[in-house]
C-alpha positions as CSV (number, residue, x, y, z in Angstrom):
1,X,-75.1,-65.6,-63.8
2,X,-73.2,-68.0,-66.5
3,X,-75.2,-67.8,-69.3
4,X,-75.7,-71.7,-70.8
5,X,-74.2,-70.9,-74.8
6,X,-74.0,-74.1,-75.7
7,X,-72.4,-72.7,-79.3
8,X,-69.5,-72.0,-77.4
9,X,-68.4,-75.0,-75.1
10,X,-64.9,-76.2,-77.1
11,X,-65.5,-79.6,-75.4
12,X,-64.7,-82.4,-78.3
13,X,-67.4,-84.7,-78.8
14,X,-66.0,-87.0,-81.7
15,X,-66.1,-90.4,-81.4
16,X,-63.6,-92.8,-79.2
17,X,-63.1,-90.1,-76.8
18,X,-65.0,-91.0,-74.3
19,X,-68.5,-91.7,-73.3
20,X,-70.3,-88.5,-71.4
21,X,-73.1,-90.6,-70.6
22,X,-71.8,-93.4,-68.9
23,X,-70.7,-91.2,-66.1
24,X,-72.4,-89.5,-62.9
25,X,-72.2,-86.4,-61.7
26,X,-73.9,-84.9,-58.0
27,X,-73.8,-80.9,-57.7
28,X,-73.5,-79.6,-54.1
29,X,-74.7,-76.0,-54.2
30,X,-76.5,-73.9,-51.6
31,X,-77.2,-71.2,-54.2
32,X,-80.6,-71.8,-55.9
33,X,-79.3,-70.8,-59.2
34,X,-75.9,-72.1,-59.1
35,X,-77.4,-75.3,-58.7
36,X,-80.2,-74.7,-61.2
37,X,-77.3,-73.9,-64.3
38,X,-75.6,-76.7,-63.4
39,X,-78.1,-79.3,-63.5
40,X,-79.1,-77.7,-66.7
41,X,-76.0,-77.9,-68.9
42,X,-74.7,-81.8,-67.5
43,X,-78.4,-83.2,-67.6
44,X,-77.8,-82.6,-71.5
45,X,-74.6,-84.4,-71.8
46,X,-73.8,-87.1,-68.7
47,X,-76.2,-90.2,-67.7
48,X,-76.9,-89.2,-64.3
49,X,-76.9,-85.8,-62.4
50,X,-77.9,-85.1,-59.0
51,X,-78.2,-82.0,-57.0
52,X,-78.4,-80.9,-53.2
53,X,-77.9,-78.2,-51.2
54,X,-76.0,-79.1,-48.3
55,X,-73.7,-81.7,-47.0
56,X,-77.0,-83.6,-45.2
57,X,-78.6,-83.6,-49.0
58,X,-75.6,-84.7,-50.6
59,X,-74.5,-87.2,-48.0
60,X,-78.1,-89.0,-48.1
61,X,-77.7,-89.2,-51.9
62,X,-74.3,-90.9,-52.0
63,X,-75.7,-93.3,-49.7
64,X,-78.0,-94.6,-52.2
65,X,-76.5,-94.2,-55.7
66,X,-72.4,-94.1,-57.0
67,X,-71.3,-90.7,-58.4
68,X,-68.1,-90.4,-60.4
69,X,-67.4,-87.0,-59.8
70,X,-68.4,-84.0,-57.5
71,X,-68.9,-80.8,-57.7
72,X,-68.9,-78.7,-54.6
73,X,-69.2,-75.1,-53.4
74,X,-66.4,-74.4,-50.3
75,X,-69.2,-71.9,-48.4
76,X,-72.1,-74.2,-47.5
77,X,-74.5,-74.1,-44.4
78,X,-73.6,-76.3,-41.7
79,X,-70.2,-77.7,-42.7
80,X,-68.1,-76.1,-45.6
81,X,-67.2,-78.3,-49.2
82,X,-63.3,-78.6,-48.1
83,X,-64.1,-79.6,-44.4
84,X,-66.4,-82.4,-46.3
85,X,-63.7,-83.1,-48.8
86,X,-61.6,-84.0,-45.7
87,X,-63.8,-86.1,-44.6
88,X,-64.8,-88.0,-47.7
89,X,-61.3,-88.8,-48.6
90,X,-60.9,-90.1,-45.1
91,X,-64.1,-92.3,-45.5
92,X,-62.1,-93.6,-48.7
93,X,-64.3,-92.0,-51.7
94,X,-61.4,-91.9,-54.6
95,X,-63.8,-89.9,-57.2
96,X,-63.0,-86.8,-58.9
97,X,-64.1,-83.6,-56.9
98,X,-64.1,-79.9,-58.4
99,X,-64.3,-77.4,-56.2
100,X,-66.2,-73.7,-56.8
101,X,-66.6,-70.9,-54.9
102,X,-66.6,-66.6,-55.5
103,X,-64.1,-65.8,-52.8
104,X,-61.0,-67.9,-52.7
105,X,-57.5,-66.8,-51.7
106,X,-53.9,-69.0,-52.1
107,X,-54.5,-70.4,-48.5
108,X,-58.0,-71.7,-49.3
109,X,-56.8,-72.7,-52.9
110,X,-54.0,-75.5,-51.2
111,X,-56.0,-76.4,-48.6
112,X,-58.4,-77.9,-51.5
113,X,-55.9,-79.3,-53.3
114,X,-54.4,-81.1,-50.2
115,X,-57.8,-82.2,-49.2
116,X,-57.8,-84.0,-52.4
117,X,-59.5,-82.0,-54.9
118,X,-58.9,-82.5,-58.9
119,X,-59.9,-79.0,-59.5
120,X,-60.4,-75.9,-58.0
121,X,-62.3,-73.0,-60.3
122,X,-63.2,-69.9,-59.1
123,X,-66.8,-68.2,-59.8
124,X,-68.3,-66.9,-61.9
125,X,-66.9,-69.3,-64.4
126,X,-67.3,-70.0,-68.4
127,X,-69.3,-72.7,-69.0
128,X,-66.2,-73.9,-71.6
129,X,-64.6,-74.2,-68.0
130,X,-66.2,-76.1,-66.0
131,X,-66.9,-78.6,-69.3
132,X,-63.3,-79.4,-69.6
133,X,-62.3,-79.3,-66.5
134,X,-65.2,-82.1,-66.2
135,X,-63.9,-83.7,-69.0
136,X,-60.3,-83.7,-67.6
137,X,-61.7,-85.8,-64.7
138,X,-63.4,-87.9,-66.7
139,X,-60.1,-88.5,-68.6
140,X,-58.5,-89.0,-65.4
141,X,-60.8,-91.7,-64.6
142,X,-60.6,-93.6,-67.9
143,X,-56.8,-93.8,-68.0
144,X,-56.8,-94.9,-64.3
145,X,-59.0,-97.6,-65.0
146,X,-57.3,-98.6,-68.3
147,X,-53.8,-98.4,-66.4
148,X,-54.9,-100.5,-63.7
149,X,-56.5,-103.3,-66.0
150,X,-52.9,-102.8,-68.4
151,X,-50.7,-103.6,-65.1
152,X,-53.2,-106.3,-63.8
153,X,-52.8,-108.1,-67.4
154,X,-49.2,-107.5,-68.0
155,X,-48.5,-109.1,-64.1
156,X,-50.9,-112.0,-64.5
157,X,-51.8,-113.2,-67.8
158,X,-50.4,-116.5,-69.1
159,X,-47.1,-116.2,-70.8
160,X,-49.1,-118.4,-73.8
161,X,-51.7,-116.3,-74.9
162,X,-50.6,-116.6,-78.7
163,X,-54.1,-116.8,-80.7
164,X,-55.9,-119.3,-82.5
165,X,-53.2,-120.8,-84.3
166,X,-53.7,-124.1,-86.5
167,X,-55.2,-125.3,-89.5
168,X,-57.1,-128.0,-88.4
169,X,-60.8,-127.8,-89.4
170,X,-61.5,-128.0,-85.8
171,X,-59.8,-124.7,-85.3
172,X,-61.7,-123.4,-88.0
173,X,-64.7,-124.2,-87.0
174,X,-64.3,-122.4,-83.7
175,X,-63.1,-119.4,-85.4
176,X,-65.9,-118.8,-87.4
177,X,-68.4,-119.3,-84.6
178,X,-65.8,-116.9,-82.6
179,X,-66.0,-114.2,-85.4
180,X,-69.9,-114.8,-85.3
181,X,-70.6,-114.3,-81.8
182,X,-68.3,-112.1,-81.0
183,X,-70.4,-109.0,-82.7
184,X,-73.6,-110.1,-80.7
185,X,-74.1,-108.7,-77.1
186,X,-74.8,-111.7,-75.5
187,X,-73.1,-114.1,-72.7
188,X,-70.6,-116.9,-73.7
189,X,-69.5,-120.0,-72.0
190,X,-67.1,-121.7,-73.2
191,X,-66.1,-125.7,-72.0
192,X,-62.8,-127.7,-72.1
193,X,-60.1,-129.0,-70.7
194,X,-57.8,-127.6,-68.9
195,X,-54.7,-125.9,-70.9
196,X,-56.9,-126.1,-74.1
197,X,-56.6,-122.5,-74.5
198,X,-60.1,-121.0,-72.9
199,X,-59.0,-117.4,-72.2
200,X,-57.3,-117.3,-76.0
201,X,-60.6,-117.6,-77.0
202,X,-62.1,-115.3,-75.0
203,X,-59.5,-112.9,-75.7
204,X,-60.2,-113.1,-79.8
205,X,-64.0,-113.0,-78.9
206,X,-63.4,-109.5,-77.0
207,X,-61.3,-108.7,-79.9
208,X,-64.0,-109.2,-82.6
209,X,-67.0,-107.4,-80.5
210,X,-67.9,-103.7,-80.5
211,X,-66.3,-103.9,-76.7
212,X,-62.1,-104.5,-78.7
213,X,-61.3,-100.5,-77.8
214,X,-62.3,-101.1,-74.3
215,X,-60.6,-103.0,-71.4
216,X,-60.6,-107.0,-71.4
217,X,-60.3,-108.2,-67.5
218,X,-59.6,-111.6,-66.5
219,X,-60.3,-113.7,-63.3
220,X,-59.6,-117.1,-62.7
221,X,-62.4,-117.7,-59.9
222,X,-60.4,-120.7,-58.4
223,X,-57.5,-118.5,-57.8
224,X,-59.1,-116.7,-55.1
225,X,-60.4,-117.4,-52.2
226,X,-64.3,-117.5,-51.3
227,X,-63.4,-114.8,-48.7
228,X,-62.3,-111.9,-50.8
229,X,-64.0,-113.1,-54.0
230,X,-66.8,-110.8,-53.5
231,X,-64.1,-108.2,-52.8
232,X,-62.9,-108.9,-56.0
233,X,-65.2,-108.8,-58.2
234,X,-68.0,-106.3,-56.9
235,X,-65.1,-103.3,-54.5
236,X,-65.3,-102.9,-51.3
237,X,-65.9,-99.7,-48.5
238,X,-63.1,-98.9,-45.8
239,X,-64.0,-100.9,-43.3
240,X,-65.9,-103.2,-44.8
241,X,-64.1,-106.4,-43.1
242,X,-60.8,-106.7,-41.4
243,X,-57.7,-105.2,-42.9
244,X,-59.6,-103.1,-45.3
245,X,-57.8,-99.9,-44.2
246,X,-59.0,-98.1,-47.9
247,X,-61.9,-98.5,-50.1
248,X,-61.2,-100.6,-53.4
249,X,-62.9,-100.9,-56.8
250,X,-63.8,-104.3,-58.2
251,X,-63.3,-105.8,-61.2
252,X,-66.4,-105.0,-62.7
253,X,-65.7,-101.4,-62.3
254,X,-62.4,-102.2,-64.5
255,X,-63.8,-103.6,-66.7
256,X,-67.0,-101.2,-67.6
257,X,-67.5,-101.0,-71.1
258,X,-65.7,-104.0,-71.6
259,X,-65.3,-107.7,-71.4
260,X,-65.1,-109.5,-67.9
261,X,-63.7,-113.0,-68.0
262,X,-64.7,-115.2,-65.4
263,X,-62.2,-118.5,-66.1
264,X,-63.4,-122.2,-63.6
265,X,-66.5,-120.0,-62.9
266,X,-68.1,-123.8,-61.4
267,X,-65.5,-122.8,-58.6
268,X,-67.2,-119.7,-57.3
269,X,-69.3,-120.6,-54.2
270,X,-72.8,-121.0,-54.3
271,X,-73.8,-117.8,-52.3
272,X,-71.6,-116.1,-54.7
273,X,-73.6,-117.4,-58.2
274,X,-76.5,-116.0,-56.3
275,X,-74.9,-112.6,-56.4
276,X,-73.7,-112.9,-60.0
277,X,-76.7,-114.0,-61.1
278,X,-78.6,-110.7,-59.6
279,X,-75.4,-108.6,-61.0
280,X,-75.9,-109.9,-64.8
281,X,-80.2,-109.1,-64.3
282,X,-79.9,-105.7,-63.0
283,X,-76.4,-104.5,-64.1
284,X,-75.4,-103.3,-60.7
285,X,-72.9,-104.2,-58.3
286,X,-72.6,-103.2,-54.4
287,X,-69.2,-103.3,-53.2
288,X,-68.8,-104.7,-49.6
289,X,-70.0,-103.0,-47.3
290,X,-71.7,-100.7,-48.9
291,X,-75.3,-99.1,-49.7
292,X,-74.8,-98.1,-52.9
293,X,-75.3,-99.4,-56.6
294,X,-72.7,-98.5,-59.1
295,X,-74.3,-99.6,-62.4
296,X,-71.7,-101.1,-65.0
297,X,-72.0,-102.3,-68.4
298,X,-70.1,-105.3,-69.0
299,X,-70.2,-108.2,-70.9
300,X,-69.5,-111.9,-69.2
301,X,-67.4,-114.4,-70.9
302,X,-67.4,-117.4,-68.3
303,X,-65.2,-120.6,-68.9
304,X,-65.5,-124.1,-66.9
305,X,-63.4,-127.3,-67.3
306,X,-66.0,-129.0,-66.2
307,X,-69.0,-130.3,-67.3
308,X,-71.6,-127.4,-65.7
309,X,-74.5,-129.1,-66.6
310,X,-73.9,-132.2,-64.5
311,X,-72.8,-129.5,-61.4
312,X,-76.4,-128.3,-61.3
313,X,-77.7,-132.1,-61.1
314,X,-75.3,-132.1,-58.4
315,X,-76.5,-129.3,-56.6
316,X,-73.6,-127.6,-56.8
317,X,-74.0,-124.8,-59.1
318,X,-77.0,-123.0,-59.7
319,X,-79.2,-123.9,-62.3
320,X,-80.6,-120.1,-63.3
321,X,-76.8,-118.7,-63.6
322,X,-76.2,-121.9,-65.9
323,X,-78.9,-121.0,-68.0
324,X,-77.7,-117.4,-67.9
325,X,-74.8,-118.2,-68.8
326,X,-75.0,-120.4,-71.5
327,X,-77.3,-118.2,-73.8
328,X,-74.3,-119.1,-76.3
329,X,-71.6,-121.8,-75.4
330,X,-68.7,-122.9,-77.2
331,X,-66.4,-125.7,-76.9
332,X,-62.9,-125.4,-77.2
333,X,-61.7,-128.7,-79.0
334,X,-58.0,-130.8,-77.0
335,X,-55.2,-130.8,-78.3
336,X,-55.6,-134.7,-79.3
337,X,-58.6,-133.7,-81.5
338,X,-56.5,-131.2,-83.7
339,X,-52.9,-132.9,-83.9
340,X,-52.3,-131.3,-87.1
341,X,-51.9,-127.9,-85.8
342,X,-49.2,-129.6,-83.6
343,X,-46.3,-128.6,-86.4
344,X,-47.9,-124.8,-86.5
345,X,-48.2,-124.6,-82.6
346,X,-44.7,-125.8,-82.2
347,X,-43.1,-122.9,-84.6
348,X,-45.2,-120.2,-82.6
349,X,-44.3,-121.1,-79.7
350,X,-40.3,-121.8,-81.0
351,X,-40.6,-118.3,-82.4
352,X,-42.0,-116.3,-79.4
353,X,-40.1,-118.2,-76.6
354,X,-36.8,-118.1,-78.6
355,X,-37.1,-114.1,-78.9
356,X,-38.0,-114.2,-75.1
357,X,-35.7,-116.5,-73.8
358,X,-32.7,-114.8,-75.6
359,X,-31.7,-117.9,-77.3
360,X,-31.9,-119.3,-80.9
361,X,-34.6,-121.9,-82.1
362,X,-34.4,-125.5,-81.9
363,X,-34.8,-127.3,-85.1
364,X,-37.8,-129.6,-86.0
365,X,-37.5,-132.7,-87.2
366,X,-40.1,-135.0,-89.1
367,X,-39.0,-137.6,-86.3
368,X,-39.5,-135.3,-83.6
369,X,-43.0,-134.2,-85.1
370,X,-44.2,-137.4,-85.7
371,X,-43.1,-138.2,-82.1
372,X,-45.1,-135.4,-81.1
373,X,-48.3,-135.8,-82.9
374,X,-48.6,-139.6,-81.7
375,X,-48.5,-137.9,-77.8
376,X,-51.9,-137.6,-76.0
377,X,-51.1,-134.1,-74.7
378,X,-53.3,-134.4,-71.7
379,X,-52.2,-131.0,-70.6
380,X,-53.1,-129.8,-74.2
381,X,-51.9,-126.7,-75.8
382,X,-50.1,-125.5,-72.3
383,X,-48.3,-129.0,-72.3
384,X,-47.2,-128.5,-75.4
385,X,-46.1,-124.3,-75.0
386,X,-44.3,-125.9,-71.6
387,X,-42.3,-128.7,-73.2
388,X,-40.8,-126.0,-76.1
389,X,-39.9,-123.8,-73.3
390,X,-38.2,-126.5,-71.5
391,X,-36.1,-127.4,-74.6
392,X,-35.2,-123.6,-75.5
393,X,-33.7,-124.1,-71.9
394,X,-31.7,-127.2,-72.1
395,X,-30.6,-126.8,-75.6
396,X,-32.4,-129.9,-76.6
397,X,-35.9,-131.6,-77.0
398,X,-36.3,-134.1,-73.6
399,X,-38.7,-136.5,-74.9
400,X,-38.7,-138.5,-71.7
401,X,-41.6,-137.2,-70.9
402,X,-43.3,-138.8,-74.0
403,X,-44.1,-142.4,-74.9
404,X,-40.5,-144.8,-75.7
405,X,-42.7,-146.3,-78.7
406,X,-44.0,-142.8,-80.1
407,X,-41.0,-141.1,-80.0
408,X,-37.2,-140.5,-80.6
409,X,-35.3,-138.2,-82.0
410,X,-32.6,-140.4,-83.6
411,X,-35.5,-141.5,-86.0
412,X,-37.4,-144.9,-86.1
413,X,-38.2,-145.2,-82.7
414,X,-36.0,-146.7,-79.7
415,X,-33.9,-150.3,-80.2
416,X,-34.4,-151.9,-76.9
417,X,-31.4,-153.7,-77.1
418,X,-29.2,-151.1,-77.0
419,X,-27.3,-150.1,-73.7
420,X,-28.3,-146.8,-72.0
421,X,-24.2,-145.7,-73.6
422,X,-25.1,-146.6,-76.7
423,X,-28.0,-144.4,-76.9
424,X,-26.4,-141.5,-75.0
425,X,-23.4,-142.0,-77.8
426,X,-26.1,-142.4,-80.7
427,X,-27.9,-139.3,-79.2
428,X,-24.9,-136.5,-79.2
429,X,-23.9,-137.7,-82.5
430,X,-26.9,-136.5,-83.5
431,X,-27.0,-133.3,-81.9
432,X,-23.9,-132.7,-83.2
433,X,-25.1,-133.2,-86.8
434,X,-27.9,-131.1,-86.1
435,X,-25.4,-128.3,-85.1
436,X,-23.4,-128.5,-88.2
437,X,-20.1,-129.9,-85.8
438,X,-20.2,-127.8,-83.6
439,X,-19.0,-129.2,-80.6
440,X,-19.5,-125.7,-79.0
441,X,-23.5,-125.3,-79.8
442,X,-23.9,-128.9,-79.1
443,X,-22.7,-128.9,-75.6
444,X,-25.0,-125.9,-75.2
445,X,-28.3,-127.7,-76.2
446,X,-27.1,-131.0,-74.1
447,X,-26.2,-128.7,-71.3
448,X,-23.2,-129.8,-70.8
449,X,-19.8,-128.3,-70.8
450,X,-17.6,-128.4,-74.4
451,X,-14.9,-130.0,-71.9
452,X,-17.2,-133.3,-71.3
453,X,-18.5,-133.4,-74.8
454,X,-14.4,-133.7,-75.6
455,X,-14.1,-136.3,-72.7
456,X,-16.6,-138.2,-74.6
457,X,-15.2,-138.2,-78.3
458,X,-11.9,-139.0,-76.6
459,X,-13.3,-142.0,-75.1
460,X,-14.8,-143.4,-78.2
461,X,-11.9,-143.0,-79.9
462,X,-11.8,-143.9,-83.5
463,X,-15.4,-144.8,-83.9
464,X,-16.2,-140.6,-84.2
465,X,-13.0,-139.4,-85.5
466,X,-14.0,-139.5,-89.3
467,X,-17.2,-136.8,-88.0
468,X,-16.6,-133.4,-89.0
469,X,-16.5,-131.6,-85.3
470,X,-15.3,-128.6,-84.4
C-alpha cells in the first residue's frame, strides 16, 4: 500500500495556479483500501470527493452531484471501469477520467485511451503521481474553459469596446464609483441607453475586482431565443431536447470564478428570471435535462436599456430578481450628457479604426467638432464609433446624417442659397486643401477616381487654376 508522505508530493501550490478546491473529484474503487488512501489524500486538498465501489455506487452518485474528474479502477464487479468509460463518453460526460489498475498490458492500455481516458497509471503508484497527473487534468480543464470563453469573445464582442474614455465629469464620476464597486463581491446593474457603452463598463468593473485573472463572459439575453436560453446559460444533457446529439456546458460553467454579463437582461422570459433568481440564491445550475447540480461561483453583472423598475409594475419582470439585482446599480450617462468627451472619443476611435482598417486618419477640424458636439447622438457612443468608421471608409466625413444647421465642414454652417454645384465645388476644394493638393489623396477620401476629380477642375476652368494641385 502507497504510503500518504505528504513531504513528498512535488505538486506546486503557489498562488495563480489554480484552485484545488474549486474542483470535484469521485473515486471508483472496489478495493477497500485503495479507496480508503484515495479519499484520504484529495479530501485534504480538492472541495469535494466522493467514493464508491462499483459502477451501481458511482452511477447513483453522478446522478445527484457534478464531478470534474474520475478516477476509476479497470477490474470492478459487475461491469469493468473501460466498458463504463465507453459508456459514459457515449452518454456525453466530457470530464477528465484517470484510469488505475495492477495488471495492464499495451492492448488494455489503448483501449483506455480510445475510450476516452486522460490518463492511464498503473498500480501501485507514488502518490507524486497520481497528484500531478490530477493536476494535469485540472490544467486541462482550466485552459479549455479559458479557450472557449477567449474564442467566444474574440468572435462576438463589439468591435468598440475601447474603455472609459472622456474627461467629462460625468465620466468621472462613473469611474470612481466603477473603481469602488468593482472590489466588492456584490451584483451590479447597470441602466442606459442603448449604444451608451454598458458592457465597457462592465468589462472595467471585471477588470478592477478580485475576479480580473479569471474569465469575463458575455450574453446579450435578447440575442437568443427563449428556447435555447436555458441551454445557454445553465448546459444541457445529450438528449435533452431535439438535436441535442452531445452534452454542452453553459455559460456559467465558463465563466466560474469569473464575471457573467447578462446585457437587456428585461428580455429574458419570465420563467427564465424564476430560474436565475434560484441560480444567484443557491449558486447551482442544472443543465437541461439533467439531475444534477454543478455549483459555480460567479459574479452577475446585468445591464437593461430599460427602465426595470417600471417592468416589474408591469408585470413583466420579476420583482425579487430586480431587487437581486440591483443590490448596486449604476447608470451609464448618453452621449448628449457628456459632449465634451466627443473630441477624445473621436481620436480613439480615429486611432484604433485607422490601424484596423489599413488606412490613414482623417483629420479633425474645429468645424467638424463643433458640428459634432451640437448632434444629439441618439445612438450614443456606438453612433458616434459607426459614423468614424464610415468616414475611414469613404475617405471623408458624411455629415448628411447630421443636422444642415449644426454642421458643415466648409466652416460656418450651410448658405442656402447656394446651388447643390456650388457646394460640391466648395466642398472638394476643401478636401483638397485638407490633403495638402493632392489631387491623388483627395480623390481617395471623396471616393472618387483622380480621372473625375480632373474632369472637374477642367470644367471650372480658371476659377481653380491659381490652387496649388497636384
Amino acid at each position: 500500500m502507497q504510503r500518504d508522505e505528504e513531504q513528498t508530493v512535488a505538486v506546486p501550490t503557489a498562488a495563480g495556479e489554480f484552485n484545488w478546491q474549486a474542483h470535484s473529484v469521485l473515486i471508483v474503487d472496489d478495493e477497500e483500501g485503495m479507496r480508503h488512501f484515495l479519499e484520504r489524500t484529495l479530501k485534504r486538498r480538492c472541495g469535494m470527493v466522493e467514493a464508491a465501489a462499483d459502477v451501481e455506487q458511482a452511477t447513483e452518485l453522478m446522478a445527484r452531484l457534478h464531478f470534474d474528474l474520475l478516477i476509476l479502477d479497470i477490474a470492478l464487479p459487475g461491469k469493468s471501469g473501460i466498458e463504463w468509460l465507453h459508456e459514459l463518453r457515449e452518454q456525453g460526460f466530457g470530464g477528465d477520467v484517470i484510469l488505475i489498475t495492477a495488471f495492464a498490458d499495451m492492448e488494455t492500455a489503448i483501449d483506455a485511451l480510445r475510450g476516452g481516458a486522460s490518463d492511464f497509471i498503473l498500480k501501485p503508484f507514488r502518490i507524486d503521481q497520481i497528484l500531478n497527473s490530477i493536476k494535469r487534468c485540472f490544467e486541462r480543464a482550466r485552459l479549455a474553459r479559458e479557450n472557449f470563453v477567449l474564442r467566444r469573445e474574440l468572435a462576438e464582442r463589439a468591435s468598440d469596446v475601447v474603455g472609459l474614455v472622456g474627461h467629462s465629469a460625468a465620466i468621472q464620476q462613473l469611474r470612481g464609483m466603477i473603481r469602488r464597486v468593482g472590489q466588492m463581491p456584490s451584483t451590479v446593474l447597470l441602466l442606459g441607453e442603448s449604444g451608451t457603452g454598458k458592457e465597457v463598463a462592465a468589462r472595467a468593473l471585471h477588470q478592477t475586482s478580485p475576479r480580473a485573472q479569471r474569465p469575463f463572459v458575455p450574453l446579450n439575453c435578447a440575442a437568443i431565443s427563449s428556447e435555447l436560453i436555458e441551454s445557454e446559460l445553465f448546459g444541457h444533457v445529450k438528449g435533452a431536447f431535439t438535436g441535442a446529439t452531445e452534452s454542452r456546458n453553459g455559460l456559467f460553467y465558463y465563466a466560474h470564478g469569473g464575471t457573467l454579463f447578462l446585457d437587456e437582461i428585461s428580455e429574458l422570459p419570465l420563467a427564465m428570471q424564476t430560474r436565475l433568481l434560484r441560480v444567484l440564491e443557491e449558486r447551482r445550475v442544472r443543465p437541461v435535462g439533467s439531475e444534477r447540480e454543478i455549483p459555480v461561483d460567479v459574479r452577475i453583472i446585468a445591464a437593461s436599456n430599460r427602465d426595470l423598475a417600471a417592468e416589474v409594475a408591469a408585470g413583466r419582470f420579476r420583482q425579487d430578481l430586480y431587487f437581486r439585482l440591483a443590490v448596486v446599480d449604476i447608470r451609464i450617462p448618453p452621449l448628449r450628457e457628456r459632449a465634451e468627451d466627443i473630441p477624445d472619443l473621436m481620436r480613439h476611435f480615429m486611432d484604433m479604426l485607422s490601424v484596423q482598417l489599413g488606412v490613414a486618419p482623417l483629420p479633425l477640424s474645429h468645424a467638424l467638432i463643433n458640428c459634432l458636439t451640437a448632434y444629439g447622438w441618439p445612438g450614443n457612443v456606438r453612433e458616434l464609433r459607426n459614423f468614424v468608421e464610415r468616414s475611414l471608409i469613404l475617405g471623408a466625413f458624411p455629415t448628411e446624417m447630421l443636422p444642415v444647421e449644426a454642421c458643415s465642414v466648409l466652416g460656418g454652417g450651410v448658405d442656402l442659397t447656394l446651388t447643390l454645384e456650388e457646394v460640391e465645388k466648395r466642398h472638394i476644394l476643401r478636401v483638397v486643401e485638407d490633403c495638402k493638393g493632392s489631387k491623388t489623396e483627395a480623390a481617395r477620401r471623396l471616393g472618387v477616381s483622380r480621372k473625375t476629380l480632373d474632369r472637374k477642375f477642367a470644367d471650372w476652368g480658371d476659377d481653380v487654376r491659381s490652387a496649388a494641385v497636384v
